[in-house]
LOBAMI-30845 format. One record per atom (N, C-alpha, C, O): residue in three letters; x, y, z. Coordinates in steps of 0.2 Angstrom, whole numbers, padded with zeros to 4 digits, always signed. Example, Ala and Ser with C-alpha at 12.3 -4.5 7.8 and 13.67 -1.06 7.14 Angstrom:
2
ALA+0066-0028+0039ALA+0062-0022+0039ALA+0066-0016+0039ALA+0071-0017+0042SER+0064-0011+0035SER+0068-0005+0036SER+0064+0000+0039SER+0067+0006+0040
//
This chain:
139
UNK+0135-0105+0016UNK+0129-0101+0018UNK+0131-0094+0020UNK+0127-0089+0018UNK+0137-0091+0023UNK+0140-0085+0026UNK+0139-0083+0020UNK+0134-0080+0019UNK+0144-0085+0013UNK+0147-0082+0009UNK+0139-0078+0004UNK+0139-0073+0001UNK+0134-0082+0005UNK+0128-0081+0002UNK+0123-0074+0004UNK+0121-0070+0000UNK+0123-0073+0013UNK+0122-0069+0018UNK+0125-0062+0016UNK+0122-0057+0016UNK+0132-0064+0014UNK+0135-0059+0013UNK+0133-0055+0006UNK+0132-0049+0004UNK+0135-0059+0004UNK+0132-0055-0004UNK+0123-0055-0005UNK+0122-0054-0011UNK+0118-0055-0001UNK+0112-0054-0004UNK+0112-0049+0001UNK+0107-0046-0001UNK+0117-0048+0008UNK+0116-0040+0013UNK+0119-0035+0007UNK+0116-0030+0005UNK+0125-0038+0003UNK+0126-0032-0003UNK+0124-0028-0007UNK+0125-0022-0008UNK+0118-0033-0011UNK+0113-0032-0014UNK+0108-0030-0013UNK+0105-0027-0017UNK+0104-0030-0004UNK+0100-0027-0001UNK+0102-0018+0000UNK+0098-0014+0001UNK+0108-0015+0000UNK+0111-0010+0002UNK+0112-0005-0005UNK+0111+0001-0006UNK+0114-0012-0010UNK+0115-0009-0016UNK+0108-0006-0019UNK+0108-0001-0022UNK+0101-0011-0016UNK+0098-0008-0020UNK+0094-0002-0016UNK+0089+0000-0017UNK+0098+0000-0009UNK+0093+0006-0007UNK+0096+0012-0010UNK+0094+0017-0012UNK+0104+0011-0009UNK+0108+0016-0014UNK+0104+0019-0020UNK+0103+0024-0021UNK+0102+0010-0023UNK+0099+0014-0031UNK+0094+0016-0030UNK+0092+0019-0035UNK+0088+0016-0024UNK+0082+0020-0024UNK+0084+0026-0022UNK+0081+0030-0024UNK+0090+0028-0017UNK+0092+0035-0015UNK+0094+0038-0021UNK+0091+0044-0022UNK+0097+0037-0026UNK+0101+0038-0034UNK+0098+0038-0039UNK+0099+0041-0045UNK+0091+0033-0037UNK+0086+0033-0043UNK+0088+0030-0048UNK+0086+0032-0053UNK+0093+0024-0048UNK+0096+0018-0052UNK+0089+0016-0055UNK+0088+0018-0061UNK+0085+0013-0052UNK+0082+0006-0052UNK+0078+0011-0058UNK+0077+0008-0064UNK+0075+0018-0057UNK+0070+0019-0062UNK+0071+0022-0067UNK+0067+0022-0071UNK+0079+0025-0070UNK+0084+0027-0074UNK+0087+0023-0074UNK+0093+0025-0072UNK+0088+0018-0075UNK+0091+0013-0079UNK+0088+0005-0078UNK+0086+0002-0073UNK+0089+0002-0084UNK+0086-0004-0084UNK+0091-0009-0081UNK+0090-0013-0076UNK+0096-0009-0084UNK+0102-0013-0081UNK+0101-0015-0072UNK+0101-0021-0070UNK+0102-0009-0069UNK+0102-0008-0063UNK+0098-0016-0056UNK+0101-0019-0052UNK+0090-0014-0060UNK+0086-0019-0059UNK+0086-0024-0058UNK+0086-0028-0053UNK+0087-0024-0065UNK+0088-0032-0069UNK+0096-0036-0067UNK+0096-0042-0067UNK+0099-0034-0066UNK+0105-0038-0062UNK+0106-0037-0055UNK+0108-0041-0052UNK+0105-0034-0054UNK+0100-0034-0045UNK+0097-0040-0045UNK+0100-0045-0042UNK+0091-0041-0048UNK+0087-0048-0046UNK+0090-0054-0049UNK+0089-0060-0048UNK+0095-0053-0053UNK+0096-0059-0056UNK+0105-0061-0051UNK+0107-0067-0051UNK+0107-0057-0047UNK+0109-0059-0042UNK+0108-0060-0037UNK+0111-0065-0035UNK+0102-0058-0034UNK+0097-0059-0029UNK+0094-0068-0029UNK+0094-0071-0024UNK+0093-0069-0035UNK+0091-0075-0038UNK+0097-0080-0038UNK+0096-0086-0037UNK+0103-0077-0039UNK+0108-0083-0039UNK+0110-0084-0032UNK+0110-0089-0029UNK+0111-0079-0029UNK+0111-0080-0023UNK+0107-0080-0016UNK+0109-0080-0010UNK+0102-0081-0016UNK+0095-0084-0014UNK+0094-0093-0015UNK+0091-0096-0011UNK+0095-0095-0021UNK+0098-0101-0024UNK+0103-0103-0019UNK+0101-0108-0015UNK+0110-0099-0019UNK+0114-0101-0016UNK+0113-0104-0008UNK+0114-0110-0006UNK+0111-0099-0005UNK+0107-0098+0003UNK+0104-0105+0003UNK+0106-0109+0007UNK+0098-0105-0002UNK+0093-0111+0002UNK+0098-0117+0001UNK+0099-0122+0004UNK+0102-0115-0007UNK+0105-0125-0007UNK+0109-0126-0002UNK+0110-0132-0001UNK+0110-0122+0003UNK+0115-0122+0010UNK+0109-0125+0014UNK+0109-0131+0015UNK+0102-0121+0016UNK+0099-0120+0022UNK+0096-0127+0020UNK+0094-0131+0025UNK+0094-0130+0012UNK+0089-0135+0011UNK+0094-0143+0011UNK+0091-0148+0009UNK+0099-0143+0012UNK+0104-0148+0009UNK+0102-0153+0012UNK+0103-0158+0009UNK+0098-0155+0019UNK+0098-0161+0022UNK+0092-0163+0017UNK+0092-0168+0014UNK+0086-0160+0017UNK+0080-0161+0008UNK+0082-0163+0004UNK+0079-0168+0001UNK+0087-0162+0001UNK+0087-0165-0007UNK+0088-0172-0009UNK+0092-0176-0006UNK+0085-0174-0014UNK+0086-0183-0012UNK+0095-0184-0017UNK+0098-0181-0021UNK+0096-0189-0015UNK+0103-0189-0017UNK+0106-0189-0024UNK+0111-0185-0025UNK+0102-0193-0028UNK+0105-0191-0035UNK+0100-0188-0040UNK+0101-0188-0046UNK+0093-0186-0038UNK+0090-0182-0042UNK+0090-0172-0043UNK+0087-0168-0041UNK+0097-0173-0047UNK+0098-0166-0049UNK+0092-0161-0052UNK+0091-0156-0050UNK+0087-0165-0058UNK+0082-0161-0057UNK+0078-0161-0050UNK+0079-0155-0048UNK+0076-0164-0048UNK+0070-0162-0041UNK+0076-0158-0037UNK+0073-0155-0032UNK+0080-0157-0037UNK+0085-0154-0031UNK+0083-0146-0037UNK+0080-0141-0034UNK+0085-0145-0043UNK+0086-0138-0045UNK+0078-0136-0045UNK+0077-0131-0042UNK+0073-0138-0047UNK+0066-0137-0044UNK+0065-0135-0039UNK+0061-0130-0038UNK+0068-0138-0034UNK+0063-0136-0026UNK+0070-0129-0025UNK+0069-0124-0021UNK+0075-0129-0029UNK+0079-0123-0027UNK+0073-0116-0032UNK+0072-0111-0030UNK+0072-0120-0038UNK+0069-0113-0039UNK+0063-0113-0039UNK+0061-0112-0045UNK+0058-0115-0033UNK+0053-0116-0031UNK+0054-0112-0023UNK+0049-0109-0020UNK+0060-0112-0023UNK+0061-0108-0016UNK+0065-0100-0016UNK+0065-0096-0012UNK+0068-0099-0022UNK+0069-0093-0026UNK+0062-0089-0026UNK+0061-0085-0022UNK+0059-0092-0032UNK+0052-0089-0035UNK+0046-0088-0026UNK+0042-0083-0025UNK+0046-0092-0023UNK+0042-0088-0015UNK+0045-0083-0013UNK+0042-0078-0011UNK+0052-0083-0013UNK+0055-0076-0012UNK+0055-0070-0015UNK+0055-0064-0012UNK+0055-0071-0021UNK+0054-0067-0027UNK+0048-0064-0028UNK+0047-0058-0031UNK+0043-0069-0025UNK+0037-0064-0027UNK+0034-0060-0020UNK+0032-0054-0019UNK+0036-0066-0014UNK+0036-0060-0008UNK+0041-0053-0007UNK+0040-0048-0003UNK+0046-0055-0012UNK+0049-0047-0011UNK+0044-0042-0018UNK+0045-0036-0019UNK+0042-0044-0021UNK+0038-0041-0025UNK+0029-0038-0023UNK+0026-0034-0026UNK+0027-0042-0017UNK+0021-0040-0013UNK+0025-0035-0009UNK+0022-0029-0008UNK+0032-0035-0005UNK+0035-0031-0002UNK+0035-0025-0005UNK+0034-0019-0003UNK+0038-0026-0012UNK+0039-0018-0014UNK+0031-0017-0016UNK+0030-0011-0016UNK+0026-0020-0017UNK+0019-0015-0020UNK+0016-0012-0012UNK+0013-0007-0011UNK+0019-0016-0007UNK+0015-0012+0000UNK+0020-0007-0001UNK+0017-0001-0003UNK+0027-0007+0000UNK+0029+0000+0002UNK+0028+0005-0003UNK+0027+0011-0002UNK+0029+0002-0010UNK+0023+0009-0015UNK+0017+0012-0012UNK+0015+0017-0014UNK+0015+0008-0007UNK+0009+0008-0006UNK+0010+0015-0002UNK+0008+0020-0004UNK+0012+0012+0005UNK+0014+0015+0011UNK+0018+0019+0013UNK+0017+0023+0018UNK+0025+0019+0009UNK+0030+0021+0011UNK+0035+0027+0008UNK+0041+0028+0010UNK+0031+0030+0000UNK+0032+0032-0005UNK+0032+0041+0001UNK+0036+0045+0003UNK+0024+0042+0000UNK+0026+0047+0006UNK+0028+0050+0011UNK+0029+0056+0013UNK+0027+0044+0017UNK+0030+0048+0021UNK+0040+0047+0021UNK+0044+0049+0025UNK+0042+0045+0016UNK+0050+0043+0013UNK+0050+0052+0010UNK+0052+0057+0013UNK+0048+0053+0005UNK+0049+0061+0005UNK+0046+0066+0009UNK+0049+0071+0010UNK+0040+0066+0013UNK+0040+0068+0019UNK+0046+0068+0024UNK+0045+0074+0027UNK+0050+0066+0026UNK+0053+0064+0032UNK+0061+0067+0029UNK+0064+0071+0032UNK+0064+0063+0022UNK+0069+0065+0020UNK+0067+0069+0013UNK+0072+0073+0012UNK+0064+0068+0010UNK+0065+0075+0004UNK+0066+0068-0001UNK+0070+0070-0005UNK+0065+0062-0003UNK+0069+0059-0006UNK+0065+0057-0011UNK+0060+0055-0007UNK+0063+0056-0016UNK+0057+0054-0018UNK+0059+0045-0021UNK+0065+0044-0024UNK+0056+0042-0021UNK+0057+0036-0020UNK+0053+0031-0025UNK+0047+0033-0025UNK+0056+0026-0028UNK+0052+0020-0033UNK+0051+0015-0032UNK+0057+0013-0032UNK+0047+0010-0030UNK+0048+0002-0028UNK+0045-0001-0032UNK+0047-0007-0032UNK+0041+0000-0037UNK+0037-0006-0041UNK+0037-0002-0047UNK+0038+0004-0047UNK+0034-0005-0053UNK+0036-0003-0059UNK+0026-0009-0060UNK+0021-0011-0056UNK+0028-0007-0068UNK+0019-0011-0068UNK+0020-0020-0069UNK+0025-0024-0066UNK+0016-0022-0073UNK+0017-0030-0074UNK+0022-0032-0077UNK+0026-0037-0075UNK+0023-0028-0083UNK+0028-0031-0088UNK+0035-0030-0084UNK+0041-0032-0086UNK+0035-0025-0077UNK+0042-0024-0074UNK+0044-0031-0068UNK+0049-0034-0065UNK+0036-0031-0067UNK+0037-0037-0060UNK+0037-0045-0065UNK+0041-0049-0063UNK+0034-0045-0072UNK+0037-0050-0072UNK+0043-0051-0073UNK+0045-0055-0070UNK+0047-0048-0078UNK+0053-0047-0079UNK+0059-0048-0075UNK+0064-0050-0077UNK+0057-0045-0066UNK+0059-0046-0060UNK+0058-0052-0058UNK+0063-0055-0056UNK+0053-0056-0056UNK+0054-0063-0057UNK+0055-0067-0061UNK+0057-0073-0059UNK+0055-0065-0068UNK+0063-0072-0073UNK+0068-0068-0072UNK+0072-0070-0075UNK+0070-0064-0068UNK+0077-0061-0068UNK+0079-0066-0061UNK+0085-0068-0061UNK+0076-0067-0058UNK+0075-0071-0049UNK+0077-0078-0052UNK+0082-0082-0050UNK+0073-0079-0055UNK+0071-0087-0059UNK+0078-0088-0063UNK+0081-0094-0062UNK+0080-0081-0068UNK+0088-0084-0069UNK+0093-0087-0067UNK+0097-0091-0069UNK+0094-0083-0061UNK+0099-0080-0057UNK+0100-0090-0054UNK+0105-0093-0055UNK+0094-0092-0051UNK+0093-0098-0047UNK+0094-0102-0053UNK+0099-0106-0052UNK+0092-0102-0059UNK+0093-0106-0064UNK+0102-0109-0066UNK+0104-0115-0067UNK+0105-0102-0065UNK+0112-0103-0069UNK+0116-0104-0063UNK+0121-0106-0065UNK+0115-0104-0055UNK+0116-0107-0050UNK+0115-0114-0049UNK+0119-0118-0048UNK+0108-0115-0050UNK+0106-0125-0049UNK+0110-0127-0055UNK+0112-0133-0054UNK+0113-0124-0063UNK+0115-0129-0066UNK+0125-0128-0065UNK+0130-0131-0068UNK+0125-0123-0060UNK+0134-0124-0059UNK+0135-0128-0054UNK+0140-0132-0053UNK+0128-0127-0049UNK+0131-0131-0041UNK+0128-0140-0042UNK+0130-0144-0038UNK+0124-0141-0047UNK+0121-0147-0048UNK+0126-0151-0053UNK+0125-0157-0054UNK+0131-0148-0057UNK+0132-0150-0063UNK+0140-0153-0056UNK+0143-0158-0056UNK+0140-0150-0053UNK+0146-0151-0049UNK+0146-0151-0043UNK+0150-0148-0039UNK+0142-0156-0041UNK+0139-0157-0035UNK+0144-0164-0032UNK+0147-0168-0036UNK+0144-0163-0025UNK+0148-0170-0024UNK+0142-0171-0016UNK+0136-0169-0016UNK+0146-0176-0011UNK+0140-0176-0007UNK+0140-0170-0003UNK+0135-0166-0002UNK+0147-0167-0002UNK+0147-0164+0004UNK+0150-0156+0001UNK+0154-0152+0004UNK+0147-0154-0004UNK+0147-0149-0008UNK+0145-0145-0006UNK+0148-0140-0006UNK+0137-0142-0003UNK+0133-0139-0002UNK+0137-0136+0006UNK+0137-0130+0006UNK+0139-0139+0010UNK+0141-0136+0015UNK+0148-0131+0015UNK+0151-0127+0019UNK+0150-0133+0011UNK+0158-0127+0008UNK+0157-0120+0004UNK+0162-0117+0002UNK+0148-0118+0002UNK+0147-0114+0000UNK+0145-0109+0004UNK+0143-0104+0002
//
């Protein structure tokens, strides 16, 4: 779970850079592998926080509820970026001069959500493909 923490604080910092840089809206790349690590590693996090949940040997219900628990994240951080479009656009260049991007339109938030959805995807099929009992707590 540390190791998970740690790389989704990465990724959280990476991606204020790319709003300070303006990554996220001059470049596609940027984004899209943003969320798609976000995704793996949010996967990662819950298969740690959810491991006493999972039933023993059903690998699909176990990769489900992992990206059942990705995709509420996923979309709650996509309500999160439409408020701070909302709210937080001007007084961010008011205060620092910075002008700032957080939501793109539908075809961007869906995109950010299969980008979420992958990341949790190719996670559930490395850590489920290779699961032992006591696997989830060494991650």
């Amino acid at each position: 779970m540390k190791k998970a923490v740690v790389f989704l604080t990465i990724i959280f910092f990476a991606n204020l850079a790319g709003l300070y840089f303006r990554f996220d809206s001059q470049t596609v790349w940027f984004d899209r592998s943003a969320h798609f690590a976000g995704g793996l590693f949010t996967a990662m996090f819950m298969a740690a926080f959810l491991k006493e949940y999972f039933p023993g040997k059903s690998k699909f219900k176990n990769a489900v509820v992992l990206a059942g628990a990705v995709m509420l994240i996923g979309v709650l951080w996509e309500l999160a970026e439409f408020i701070a479009s909302q709210v937080l656009i001007e007084p961010i260049y008011n205060w620092l001069q910075i002008r700032t991007y957080f939501i793109g339109d539908l075809a961007d938030t869906i995109n950010d959500l299969f980008m979420d959805l992958s990341g949790a995807a190719l996670f559930s099929f490395v850590f489920l493909k290779n699961r032992s009992s006591n696997d989830v707590e060494h991650r």
